[in-house]
ZASEZA-845706 format. One line per field, with one value per residue: residue number from 0; residue in one letter; z, x, y of N, C-alpha, C in turn. Coordinates in steps of 0.001 Angstrom, whole numbers. Layout:
BEGIN
k = [NUM	...]
r = [A	...]
n_zz = [Z	...]
n_xx = [X	...]
n_yy = [Y	...]
ca_zz = [Z	...]
ca_xx = [X	...]
ca_yy = [Y	...]
c_zz = [Z	...]
c_xx = [X	...]
c_yy = [Y	...]
***
This chain:
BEGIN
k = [0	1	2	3	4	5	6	7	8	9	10	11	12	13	14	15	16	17	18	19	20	21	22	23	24	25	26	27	28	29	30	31	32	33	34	35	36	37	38	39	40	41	42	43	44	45	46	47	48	49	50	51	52	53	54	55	56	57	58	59	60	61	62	63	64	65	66	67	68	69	70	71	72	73	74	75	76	77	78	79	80	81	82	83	84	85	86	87	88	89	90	91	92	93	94	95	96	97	98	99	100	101	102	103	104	105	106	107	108	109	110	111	112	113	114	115	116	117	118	119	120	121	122	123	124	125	126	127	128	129	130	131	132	133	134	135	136	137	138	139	140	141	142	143	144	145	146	147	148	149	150	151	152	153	154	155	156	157	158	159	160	161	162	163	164	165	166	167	168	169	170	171	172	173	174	175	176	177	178	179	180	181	182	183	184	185	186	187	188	189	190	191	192	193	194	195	196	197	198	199	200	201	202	203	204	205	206	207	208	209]
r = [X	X	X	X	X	X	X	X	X	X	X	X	X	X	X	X	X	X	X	X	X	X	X	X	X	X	X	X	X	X	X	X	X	X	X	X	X	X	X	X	X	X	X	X	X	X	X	X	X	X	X	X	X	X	X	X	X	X	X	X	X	X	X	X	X	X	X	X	X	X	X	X	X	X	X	X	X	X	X	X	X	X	X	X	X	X	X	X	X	X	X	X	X	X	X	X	X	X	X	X	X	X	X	X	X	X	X	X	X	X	X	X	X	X	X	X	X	X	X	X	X	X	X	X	X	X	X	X	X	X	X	X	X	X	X	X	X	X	X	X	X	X	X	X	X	X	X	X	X	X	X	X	X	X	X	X	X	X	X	X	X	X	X	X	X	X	X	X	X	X	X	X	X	X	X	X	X	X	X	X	X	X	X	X	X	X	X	X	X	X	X	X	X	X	X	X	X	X	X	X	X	X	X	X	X	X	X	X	X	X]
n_zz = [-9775	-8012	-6567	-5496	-3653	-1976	-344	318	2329	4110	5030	6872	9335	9913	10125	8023	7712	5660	6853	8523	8034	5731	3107	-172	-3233	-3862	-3138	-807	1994	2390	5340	8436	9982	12783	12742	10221	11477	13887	12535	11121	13291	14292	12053	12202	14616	14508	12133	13341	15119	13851	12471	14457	16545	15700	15621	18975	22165	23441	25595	26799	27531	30430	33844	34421	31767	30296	31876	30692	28346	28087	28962	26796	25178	26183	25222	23077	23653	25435	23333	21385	23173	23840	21310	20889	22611	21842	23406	23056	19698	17819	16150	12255	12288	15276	15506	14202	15288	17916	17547	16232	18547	20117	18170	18465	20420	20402	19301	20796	23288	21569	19524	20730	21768	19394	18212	19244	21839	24385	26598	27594	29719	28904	28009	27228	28163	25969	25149	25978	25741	25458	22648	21673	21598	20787	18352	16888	16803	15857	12905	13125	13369	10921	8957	9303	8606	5719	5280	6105	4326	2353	302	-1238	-4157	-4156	-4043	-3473	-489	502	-499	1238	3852	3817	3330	5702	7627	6865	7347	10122	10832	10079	11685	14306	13962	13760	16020	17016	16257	17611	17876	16121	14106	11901	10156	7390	6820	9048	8562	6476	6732	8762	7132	4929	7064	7970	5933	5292	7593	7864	5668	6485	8136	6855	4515	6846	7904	5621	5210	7701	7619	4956]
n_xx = [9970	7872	9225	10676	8911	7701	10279	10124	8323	8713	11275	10221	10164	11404	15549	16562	18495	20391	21517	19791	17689	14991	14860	13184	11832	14925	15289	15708	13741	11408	11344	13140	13608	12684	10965	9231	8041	6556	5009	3438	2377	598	-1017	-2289	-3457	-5640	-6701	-8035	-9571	-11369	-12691	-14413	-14859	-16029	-18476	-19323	-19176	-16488	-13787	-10683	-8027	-8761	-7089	-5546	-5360	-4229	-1766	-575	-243	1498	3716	4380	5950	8202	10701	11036	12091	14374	15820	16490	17610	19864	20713	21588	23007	25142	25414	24976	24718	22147	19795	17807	15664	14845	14286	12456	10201	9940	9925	7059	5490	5806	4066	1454	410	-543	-2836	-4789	-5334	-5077	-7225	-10229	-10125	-10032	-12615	-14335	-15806	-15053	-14978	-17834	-20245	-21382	-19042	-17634	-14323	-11472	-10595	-12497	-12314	-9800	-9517	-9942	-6998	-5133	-6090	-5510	-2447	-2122	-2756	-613	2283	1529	1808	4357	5812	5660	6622	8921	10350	9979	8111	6652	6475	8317	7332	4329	4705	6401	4806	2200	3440	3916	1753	416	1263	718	-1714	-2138	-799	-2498	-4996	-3830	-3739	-6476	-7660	-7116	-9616	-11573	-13908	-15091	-18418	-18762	-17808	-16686	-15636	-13767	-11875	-10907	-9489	-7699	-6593	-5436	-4033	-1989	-367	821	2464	4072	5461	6553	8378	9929	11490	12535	14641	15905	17457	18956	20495	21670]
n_yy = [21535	21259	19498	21695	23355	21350	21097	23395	24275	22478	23134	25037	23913	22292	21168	19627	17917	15667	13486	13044	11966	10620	8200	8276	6640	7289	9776	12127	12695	16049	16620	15790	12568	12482	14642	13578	11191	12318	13593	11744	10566	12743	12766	10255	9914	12194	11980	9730	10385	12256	10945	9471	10843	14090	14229	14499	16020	16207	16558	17767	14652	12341	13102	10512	9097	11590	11955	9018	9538	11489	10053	9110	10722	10959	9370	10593	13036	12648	11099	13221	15134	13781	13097	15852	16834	15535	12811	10383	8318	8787	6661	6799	5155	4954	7731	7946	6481	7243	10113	9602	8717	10882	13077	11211	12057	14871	15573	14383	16431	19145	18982	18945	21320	22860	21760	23462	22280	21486	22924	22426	21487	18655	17445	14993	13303	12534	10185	7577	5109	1694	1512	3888	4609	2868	2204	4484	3965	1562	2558	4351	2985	1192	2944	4267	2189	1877	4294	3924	1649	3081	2376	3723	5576	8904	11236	10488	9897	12384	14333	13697	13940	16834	18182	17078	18519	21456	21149	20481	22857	24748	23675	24597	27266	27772	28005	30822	31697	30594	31823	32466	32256	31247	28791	28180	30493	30835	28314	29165	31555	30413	28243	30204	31737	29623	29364	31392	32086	29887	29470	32510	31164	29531	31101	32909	30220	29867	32098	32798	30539	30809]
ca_zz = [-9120	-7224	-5433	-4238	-3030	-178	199	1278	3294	5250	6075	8428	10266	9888	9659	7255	7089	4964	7433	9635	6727	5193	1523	-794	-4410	-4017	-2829	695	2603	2746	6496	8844	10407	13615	12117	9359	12573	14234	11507	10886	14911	14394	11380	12784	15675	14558	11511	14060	16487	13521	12012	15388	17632	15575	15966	19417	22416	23424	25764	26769	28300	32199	34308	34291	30076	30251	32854	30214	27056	28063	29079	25158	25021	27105	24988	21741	24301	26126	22713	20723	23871	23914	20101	20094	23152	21571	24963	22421	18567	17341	14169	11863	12807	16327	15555	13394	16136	19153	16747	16149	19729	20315	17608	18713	22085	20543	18744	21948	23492	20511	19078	21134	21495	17909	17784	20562	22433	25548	27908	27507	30761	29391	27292	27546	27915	23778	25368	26525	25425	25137	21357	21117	21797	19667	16505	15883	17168	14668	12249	12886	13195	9534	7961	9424	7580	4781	5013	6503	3988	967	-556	-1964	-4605	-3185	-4508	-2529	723	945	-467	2300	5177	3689	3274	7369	8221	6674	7830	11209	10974	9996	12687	15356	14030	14083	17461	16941	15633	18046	18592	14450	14009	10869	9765	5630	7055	10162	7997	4998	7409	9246	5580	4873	8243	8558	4905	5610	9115	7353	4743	6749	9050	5872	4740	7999	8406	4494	5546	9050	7049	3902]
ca_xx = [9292	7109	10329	11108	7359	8016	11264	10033	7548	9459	12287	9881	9658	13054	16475	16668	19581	20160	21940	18699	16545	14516	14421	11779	12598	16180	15385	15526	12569	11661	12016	14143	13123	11655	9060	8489	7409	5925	3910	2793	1616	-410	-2366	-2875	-4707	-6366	-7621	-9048	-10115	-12199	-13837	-15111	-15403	-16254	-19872	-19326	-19054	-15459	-12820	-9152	-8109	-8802	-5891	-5191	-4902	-3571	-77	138	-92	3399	4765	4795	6584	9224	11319	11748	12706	15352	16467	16759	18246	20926	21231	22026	24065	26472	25733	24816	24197	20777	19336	16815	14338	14671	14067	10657	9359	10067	8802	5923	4850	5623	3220	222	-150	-849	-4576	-5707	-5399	-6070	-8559	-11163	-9906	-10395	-13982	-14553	-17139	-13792	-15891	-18859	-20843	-22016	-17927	-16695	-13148	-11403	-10150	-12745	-12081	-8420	-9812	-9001	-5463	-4738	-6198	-4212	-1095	-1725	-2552	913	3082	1436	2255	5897	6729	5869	7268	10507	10743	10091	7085	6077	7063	8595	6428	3454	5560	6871	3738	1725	4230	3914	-402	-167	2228	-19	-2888	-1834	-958	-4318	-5881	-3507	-4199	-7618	-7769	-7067	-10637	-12801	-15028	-16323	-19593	-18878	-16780	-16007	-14367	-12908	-10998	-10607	-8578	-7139	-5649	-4341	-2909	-1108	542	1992	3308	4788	6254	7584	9424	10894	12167	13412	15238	16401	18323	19677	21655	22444]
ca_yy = [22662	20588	18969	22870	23562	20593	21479	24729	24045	21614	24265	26105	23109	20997	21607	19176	17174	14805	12437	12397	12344	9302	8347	7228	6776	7598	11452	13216	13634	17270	16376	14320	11221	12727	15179	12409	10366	13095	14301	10661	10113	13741	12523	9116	10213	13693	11269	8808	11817	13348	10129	8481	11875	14797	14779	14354	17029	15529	17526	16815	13131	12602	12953	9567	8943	12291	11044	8085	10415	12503	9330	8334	11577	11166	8790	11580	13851	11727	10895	14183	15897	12830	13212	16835	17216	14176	12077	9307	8432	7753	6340	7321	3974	5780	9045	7968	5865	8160	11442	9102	8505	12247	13023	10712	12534	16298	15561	14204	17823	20232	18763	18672	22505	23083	21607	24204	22256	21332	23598	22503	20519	17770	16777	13286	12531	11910	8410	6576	3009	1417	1266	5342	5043	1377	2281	5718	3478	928	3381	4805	1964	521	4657	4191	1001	2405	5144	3946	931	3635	2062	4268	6899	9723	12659	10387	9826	13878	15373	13303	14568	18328	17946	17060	19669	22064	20758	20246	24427	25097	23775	25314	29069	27920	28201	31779	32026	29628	32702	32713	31287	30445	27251	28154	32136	30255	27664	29555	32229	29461	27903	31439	32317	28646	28883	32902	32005	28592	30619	33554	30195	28992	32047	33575	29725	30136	33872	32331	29194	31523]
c_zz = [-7921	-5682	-4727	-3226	-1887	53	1003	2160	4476	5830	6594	9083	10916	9508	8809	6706	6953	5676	8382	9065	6139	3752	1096	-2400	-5072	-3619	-1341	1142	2902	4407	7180	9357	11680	13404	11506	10508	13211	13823	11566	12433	14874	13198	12112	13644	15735	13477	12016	14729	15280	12362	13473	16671	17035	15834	17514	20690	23297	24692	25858	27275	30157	32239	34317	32832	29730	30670	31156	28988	27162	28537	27834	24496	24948	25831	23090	22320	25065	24569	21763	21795	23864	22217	19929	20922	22969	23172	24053	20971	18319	15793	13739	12451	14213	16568	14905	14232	17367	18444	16657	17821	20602	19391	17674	19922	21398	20020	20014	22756	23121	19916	19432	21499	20319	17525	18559	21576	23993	26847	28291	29079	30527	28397	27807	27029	26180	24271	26063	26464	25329	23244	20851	21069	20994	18285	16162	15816	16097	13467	11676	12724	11417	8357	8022	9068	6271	3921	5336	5055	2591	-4	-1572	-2449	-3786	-3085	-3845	-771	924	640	694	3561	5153	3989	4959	8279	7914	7232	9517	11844	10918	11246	14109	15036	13933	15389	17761	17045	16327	18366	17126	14848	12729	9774	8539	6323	7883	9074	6354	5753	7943	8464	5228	5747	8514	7220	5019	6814	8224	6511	5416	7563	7828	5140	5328	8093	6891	4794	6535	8825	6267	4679]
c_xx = [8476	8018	10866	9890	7793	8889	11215	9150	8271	10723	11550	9587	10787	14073	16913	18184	19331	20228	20802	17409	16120	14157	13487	12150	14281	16722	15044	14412	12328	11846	12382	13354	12002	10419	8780	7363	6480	4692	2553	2133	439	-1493	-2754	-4059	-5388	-7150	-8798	-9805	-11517	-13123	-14482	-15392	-15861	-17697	-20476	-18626	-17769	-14032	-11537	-9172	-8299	-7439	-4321	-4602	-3828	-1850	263	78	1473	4197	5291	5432	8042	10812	11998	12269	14399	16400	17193	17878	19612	22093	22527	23323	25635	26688	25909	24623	23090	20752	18064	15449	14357	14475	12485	10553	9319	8939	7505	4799	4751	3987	1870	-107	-635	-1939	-5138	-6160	-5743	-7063	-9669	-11496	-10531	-11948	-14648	-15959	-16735	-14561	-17492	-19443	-20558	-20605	-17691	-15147	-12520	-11301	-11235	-12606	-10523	-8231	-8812	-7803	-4629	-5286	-5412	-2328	-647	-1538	-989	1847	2585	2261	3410	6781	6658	6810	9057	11193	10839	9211	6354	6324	7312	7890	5046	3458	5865	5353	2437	1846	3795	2357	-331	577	1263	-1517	-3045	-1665	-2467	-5332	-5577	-4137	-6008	-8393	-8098	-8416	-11817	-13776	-15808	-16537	-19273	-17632	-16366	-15196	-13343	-11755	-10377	-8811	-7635	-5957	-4730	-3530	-1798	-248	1486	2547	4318	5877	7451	8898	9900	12265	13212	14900	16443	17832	18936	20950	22365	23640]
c_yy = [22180	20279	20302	23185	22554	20601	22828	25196	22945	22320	24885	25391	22736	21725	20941	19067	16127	13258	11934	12497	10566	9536	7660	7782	7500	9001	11322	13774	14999	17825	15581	13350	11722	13312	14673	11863	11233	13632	12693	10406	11563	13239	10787	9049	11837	12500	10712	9487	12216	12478	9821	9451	13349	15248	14263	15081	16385	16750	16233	15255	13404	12527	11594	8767	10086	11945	10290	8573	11032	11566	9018	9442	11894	10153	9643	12540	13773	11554	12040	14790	15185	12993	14688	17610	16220	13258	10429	9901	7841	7275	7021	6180	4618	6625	9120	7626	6666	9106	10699	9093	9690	13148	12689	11473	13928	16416	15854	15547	18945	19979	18976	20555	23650	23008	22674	23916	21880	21616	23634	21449	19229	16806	15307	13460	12290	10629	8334	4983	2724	1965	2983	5649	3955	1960	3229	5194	2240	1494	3742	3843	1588	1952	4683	3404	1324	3271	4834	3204	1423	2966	2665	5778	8350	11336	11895	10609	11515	14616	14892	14412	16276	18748	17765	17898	21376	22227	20950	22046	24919	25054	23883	26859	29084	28427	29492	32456	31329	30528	33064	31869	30948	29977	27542	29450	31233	29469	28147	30673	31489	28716	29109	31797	31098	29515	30696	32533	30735	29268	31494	32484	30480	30085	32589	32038	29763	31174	33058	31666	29785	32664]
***
């Protein structure tokens, strides 16, 4: 029962095939290799974002971090588009590490969104040090051996991926709400409005395939 619960949360994300799918204890990630990676580069650096900047009035990256943020983009883009128009074949170790470096660039931007303090005068930059952009990268790289090499049981490994897929919803429809004053309604609504939108995906992608 458990194993349908992240199976069905990961169809409103993934199309979830098996062939571009990563295992861990002998079972099928509830998604493929890229949003595995993907997922894993968004908690990496929203983690690091919300120990070492939350109590801190923080907006997007300057122009300059910004440029070299969508460059670490460019190479899941190049590759998916290659994948799907059959120009080339990829692998799954290429599809985590790309999705991964796709992944680390989208904190840097919402986050600081999310805390809603972005517009404020007196914000700093999320990157100021090299430090902000190496630790969520080691971070990720150590989460992707793991995860690639299957270390670890597969009901830890999928219910992880599903917990930051959820999570990661949450604090987009938060956004919705940056005008409540108050943080328990905001995220309580926020928790409810990700997991019905998540849902109605899964669903709607359920009917589409059937």
């Amino acid at each position: 029962m458990l194993h349908e619960f992240l199976h069905f949360f990961g169809r409103a994300i993934c199309h979830q095939l098996e062939e571009r799918s990563l295992l861990a204890s002998g079972e099928v990630l509830s998604v493929c290799a890229r949003d595995t990676g993907i997922y894993i580069g968004i908690f990496s650096s929203l983690i690091y974002l919300h120990i070492s900047k939350r109590k801190t009035n923080i907006t997007i990256p300057t122009v300059k971090w910004s440029f070299f943020l969508l460059l670490l983009m460019v190479p899941m883009i190049i590759d998916g588009l290659g994948s799907y128009t059959h120009l080339f074949e990829s692998s799954n170790m290429r599809r985590l590490i790309t999705g991964t470096g796709f992944g680390l660039v989208l904190p840097y931007f919402l986050y600081p969104l999310a805390l809603g303090k972005a517009l404020e005068k007196k914000a700093q930059p999320v990157i100021s040090k090299s430090a902000d952009l190496l630790n969520p990268f080691l971070i990720s790289s150590s989460l992707g051996g793991v995860v690639y090499w299957g270390k670890l049981p597969y009901i830890v490994i999928d219910g992880f991926i599903i917990l930051v897929i959820l999570g990661w919803a949450s604090l987009l429809v938060s956004l919705l709400f940056f005008k409540m004053r108050q943080p328990l309604f905001k995220w309580m609504f926020s928790i409810v409005g990700s997991l019905v939108f998540l849902s109605f995906l899964s669903i709607l992608h359920n009917i589409i395939i059937s």
